[in-house]
Phi, psi and omega in degrees: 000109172267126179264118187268128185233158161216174182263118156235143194053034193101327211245167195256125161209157181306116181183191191247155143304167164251008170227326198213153174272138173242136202237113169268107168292105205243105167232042175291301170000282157297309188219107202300320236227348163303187173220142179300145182198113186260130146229162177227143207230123185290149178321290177330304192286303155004280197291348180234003155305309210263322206287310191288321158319318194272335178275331196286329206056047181215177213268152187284351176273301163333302194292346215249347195256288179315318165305314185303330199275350172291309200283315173298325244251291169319299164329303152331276180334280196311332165302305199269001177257330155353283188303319196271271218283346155319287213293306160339276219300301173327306176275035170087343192253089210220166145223169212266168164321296176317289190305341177293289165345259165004303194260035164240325204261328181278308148278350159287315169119042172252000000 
């Protein structure tokens, strides 16, 4: 369920902001043990939220799910291969600036 809120007098009520949206993310459903986690989204990021959602057939709060577990999911990845070409460079195991030249021009074919 993404929930659209703005402050009026203080109190939060469902309604659209004029700068920004705030999107309550509800995946209790699926998964009993989640926790609600609000963000708020510029018109733009909205409007292409809403956009995608709508191509996708699925509810925005889903896309919204599914991108974060993606961006960790990459992120991750990318810590580790980080950690792996570190770990290279520590044993020695490298190619220098030249040979780098050398195997570009041998595949571009100059």
């Amino acid at each position: 369920m993404v929930s659209l809120w703005k402050a009026v007098d203080g109190l939060w009520e469902t309604a659209k902001p004029q700068c920004c949206q705030r999107f309550q993310l509800d995946a209790q459903e699926a998964r009993p043990n989640n926790k609600f986690v609000e963000i708020s989204l510029a018109p733009e990021i909205e409007e292409m939220l809403a956009r995608v959602a709508s191509e996708t057939g699925k509810a925005a709060d889903q896309v919204v799910l599914e991108l974060i577990a993606d961006y960790l999911d990459h992120d991750e990845w990318f810590r580790k291969e980080v950690q792996k070409g570190l770990a290279s460079l520590d044993s020695g195991k490298f190619v220098s600036h030249e040979e780098v030249g050398r195997r570009i021009k041998r595949i571009l074919g100059s």
